[in-house]
N, C-alpha and C positions, 0 to 999 in steps of 0.2 A: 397350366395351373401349377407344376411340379414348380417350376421354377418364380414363383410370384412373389412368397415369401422373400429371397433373394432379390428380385427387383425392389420388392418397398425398402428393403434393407438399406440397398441400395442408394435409394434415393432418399433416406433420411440424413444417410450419411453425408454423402453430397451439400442435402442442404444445410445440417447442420456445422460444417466444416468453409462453407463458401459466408454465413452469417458470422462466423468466428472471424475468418477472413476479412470482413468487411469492415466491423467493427476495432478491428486489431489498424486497421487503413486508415481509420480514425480519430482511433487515440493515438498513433504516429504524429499524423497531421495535427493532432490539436497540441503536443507537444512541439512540434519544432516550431507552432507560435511566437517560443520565446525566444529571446536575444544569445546570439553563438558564443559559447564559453567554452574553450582551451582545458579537456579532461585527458589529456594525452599524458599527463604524465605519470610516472613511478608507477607501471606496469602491475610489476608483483607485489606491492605492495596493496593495488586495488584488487586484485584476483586473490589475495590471501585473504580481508576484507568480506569479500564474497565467501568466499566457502566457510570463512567463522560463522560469519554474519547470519547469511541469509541459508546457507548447508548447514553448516553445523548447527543454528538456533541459538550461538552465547550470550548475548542478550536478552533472550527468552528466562534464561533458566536463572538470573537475577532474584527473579519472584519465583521458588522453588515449584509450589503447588502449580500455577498458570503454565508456567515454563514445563514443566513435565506433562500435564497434559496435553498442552500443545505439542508437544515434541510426539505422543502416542499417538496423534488425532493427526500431522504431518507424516510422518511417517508410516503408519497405516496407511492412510486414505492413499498415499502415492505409491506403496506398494503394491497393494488389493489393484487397484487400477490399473497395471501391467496385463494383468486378467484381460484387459479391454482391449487388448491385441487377440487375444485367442478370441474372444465374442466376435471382431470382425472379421474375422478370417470365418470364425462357423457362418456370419452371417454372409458374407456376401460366397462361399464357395459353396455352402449346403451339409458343411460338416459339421458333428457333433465333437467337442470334447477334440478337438486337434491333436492338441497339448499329449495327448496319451499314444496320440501314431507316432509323433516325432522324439519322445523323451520316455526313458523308462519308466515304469512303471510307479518303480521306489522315488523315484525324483519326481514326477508328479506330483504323484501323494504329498511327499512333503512338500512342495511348492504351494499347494491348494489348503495342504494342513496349516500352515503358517499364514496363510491368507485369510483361514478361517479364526484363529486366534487375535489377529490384530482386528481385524470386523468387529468382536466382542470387546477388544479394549477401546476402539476406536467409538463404539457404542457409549460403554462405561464412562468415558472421559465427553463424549458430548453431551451426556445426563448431565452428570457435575455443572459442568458448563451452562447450562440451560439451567440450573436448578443457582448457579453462582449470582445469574443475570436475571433471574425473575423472580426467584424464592427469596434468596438473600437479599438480592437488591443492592450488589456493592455500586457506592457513589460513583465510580468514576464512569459507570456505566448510564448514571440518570441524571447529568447535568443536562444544564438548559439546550446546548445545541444537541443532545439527541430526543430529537423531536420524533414524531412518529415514521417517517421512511429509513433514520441511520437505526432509530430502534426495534422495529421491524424486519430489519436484512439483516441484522446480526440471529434473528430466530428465523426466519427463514432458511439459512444456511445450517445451522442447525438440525432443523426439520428433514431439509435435503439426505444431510447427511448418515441420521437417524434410517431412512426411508431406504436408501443406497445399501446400510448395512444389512437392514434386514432381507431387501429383494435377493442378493447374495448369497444369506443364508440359507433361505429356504427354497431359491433355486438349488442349491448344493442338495438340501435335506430330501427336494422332492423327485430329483433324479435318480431312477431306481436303479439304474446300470452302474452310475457311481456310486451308489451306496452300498451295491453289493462287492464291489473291488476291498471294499472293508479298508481301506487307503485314502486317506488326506483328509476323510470325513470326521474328523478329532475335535469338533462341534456340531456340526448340522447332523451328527449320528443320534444326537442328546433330542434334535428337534424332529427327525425323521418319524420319532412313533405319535407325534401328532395328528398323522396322515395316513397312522399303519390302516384303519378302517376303509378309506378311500379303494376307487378301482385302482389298475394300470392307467387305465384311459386316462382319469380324470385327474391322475399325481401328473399325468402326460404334460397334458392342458396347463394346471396349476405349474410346473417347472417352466414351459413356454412361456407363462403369461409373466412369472418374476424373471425370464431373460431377458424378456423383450422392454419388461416397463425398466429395470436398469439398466440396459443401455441406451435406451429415449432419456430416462434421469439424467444421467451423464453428459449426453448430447446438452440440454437444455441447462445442466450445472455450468457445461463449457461458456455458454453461449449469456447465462444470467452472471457470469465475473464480470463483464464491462460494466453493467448496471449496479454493479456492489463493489462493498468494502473489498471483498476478497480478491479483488483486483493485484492484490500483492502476493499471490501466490506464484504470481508468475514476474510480478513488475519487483518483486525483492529484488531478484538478483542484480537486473542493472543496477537498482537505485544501491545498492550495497556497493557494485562496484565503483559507479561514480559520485560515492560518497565523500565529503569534505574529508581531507588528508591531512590542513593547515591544524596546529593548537586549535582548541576549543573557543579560549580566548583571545587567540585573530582575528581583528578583523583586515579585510579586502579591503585596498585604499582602488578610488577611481584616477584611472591611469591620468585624466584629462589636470585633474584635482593638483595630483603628485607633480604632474610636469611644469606646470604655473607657480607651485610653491618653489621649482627649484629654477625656474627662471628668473623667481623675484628675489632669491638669494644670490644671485647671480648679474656682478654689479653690469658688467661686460654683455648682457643680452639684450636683443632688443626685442621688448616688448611687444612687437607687430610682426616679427616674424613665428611663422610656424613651419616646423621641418620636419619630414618625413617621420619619421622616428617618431615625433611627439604625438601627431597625427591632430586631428581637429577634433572637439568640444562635442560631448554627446548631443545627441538631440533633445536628450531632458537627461536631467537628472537624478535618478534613484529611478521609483516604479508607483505609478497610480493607475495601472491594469497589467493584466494577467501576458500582454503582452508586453511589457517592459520587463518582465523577470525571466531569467534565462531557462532556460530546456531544462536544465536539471533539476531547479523549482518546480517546474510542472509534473517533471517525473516525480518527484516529491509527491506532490497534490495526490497525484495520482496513485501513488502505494501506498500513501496514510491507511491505516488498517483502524484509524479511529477505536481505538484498543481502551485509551484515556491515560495511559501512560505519563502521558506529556504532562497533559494537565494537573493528575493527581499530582505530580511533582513539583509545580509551577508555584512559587512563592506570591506572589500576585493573584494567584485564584485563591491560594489558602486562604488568603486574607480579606476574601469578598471581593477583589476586584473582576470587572467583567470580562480581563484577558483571559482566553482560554486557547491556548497552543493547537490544541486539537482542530477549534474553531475555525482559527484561519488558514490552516490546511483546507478541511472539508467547505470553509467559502471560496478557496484559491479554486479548487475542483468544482465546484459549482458554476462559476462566473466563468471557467474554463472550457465549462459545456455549452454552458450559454452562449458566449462567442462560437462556439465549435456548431452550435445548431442556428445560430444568424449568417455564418458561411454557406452552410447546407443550401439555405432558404434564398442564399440568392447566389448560387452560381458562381459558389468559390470565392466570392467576395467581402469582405466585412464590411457591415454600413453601421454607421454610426447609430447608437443606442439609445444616446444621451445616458450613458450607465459607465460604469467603471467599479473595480474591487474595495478602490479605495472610497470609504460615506456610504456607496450603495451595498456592501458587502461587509467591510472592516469598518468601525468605526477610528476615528482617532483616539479615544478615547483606549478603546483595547491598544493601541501600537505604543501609547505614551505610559501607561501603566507598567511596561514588559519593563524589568531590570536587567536585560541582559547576562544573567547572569550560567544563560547554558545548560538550567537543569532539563528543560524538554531533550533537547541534543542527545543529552547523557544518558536520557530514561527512554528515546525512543528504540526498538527491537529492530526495526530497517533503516538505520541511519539518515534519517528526515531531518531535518535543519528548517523548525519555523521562525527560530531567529532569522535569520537571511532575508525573510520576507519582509520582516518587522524593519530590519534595519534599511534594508532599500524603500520602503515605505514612508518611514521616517525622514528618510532621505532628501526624499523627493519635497516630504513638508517641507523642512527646513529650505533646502537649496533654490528650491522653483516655486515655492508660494510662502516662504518668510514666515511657514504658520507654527514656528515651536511654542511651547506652552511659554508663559510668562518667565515662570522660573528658571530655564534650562536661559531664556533669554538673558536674564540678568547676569547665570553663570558666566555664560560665552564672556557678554561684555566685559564683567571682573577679567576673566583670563586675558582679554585682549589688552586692557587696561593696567590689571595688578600682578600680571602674569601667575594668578593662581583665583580660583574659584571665590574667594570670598571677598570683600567691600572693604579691604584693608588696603590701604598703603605700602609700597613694597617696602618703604624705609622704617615701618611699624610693624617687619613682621620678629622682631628680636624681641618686643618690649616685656611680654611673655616673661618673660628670664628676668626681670627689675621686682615682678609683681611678690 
């Protein structure tokens, strides 16, 4: 019986570490769904990217207020969480308080002092937060696609993290042996005389019971990211690293596209040949499912932190239109699952749905609306690109089903025609100057 404590420990750990596992096995596989895209290049330039980006938070702090809390509420929770090396070492070896055999006394202290400081801001700034998103009610937070599951996991997570800081503190407050070292305890000394009436026995009991339910918390935080936004706590960094490098304002010509226009420039080619080099004609053109957009897309999908960043920014939503940046993230991740659990369902295979991103997911309506004009890009905090989607999307309209709007129609033809967008005569474009 001495040792059972230790065995459930154990075996929480295990499970909860082999379910993390599993699900990590998944969202692998459900990204490399998409088509292979060439991110090898310009090293340090993606690794500096990353540490701005997604380390340092510089996009965050844009929006001063958001960005600063978030940066408290980062940086706390992953510090406090270091802790959770010493939790399993007590749990699975039978030791209390490790941290105090191996490290002085004075370093302790303050290691656990500083842990308990950020716990309190980390608290503070999740109030804010919960009082930003439910009291206040900023809009970017109540548009139409957060429907009751993305607006619920945005307080759920919250809750968690509320629940995490306090089991913390008052493990700290209710541990009579640290609290009498008079060392590190520079908050939960404030909360210790809540309990001065209590036995030994029963602070015993009460400090076991908040170790134990924060690190089961923790477990089941690890293990609830796949299921949530918060997914990006960990997916920032690649998606920072393999974030677009090109101008804002480039777009990606398709190679198939480029090598036809420079054959037909090209008086001396013959039109039937196709040479290594140029390689052969995709198999469609642009993307009308989740599998036609490439890995980085998906890793996309998948870090969107559904923040509303994008959206607020988005000139087409300002104006009542039904595009929402955010939207087709959170439906690219959707329909991403979807496929990812019709694999599951049959044995590594995908069978056909009769479904696709594109009508059952994205309307065209949202794709044709987008002006291209890059402010999502600019405003989102993890380097997400829902242009990309729209444009491959669009793509696919035009090139594989002839469906662009009327209007875009009539331009092409002018250009093709007048070699410029409007219905003039190119010998009528001087007369301007007569008038």
């Amino acid at each position: 019986m001495e040792y059972l404590p230790n065995i459930l420990f154990a075996i929480i750990l295990i499970i909860g570490i082999r379910y993390f596992a599993k699900n990590v096995k998944k969202l692998i596989r459900n990204i490399k769904l998409g088509q292979d895209v060439d991110v090898s290049d310009n090293k340090s330039q993606r690794w500096r990217n990353m540490a701005m980006i997604a380390l340092g938070q510089s996009k965050m702090v844009r929006r001063p207020i958001a960005g600063f809390l978030h940066v408290v509420v980062y940086v706390g929770f992953i510090i406090i969480n270091i802790e959770v090396l010493e939790i399993i070492i007590d749990g699975l070896f039978g030791t209390h308080r490790i941290g105090l055999k191996v490290l002085p006394e004075s370093v302790y202290g303050f290691l656990i002092g500083s842990f308990e400081i950020l716990a309190v801001l980390v608290f503070v700034s999740v109030i804010i937060f919960w009082i930003r998103r439910n009291i206040i009610k900023l809009a970017r937070f109540w548009k139409s696609e957060m429907t009751s599951w993305p607006k619920n996991d945005g307080n759920f997570i919250l809750y968690f993290e509320m629940v995490l800081m306090t089991l913390f503190l008052v493990m700290n407050a209710t541990d009579v042996h640290f609290q009498a070292l008079n060392s590190g305890n520079v908050v939960s000394q404030f909360i210790s005389p809540w309990f001065s009436e209590l036995q030994e026995t029963t602070l015993h009991v009460i400090e076991r019971g908040a170790w134990w339910l924060h690190i089961i918390g923790i477990f089941i935080f690890l293990n609830y990211l796949y299921f949530s936004k918060h997914l990006h706590i960990l997916l920032a960094f690649p998606n920072t690293y393999y974030g677009k490098l090109m101008p804002k304002g480039q777009l990606n010509n398709l190679e198939a596209v480029t090598n036809e226009v420079k054959m037909m420039m090209d008086p001396d080619a013959d039109p039937y040949a196709v040479t290594e080099e140029e390689g052969e004609a995709p198999a469609k053109f642009g993307a009308s499912d989740v599998q036609d957009l490439s890995w980085v897309q998906l890793l996309n999908a998948y870090t969107c932190t559904e923040c509303g960043r994008c959206t607020s920014e988005c000139p087409a939503n300002q104006t009542g239109k039904k595009l929402s940046p955010r939207k087709i993230m959170m439906d690219t991740r959707d329909r991403l699952e979807e496929v990812g659990k019709n694999i599951d369902a049959n044995k590594g295979e995908f069978k056909d749905d009769e479904k696709q991103l594109l009508d059952n997911y994205i309307t065209r309506e949202e794709l044709w609306a987008c002006t291209s004009c890059n402010a999502c890009t600019e405003a989102c905090p993890v380097s997400i690109d829902p242009l990309s989607i729209i444009l491959d999307m669009r793509r696919y309209l035009v090139m594989e089903q002839s469906a662009a709007p009327v209007e875009l129609n009539n331009m092409m033809t002018n250009i093709e025609n007048n070699g410029a967008p409007w219905p003039y005569n190119q010998m009528d474009r001087l007369n301007w100057k007569n008038e």
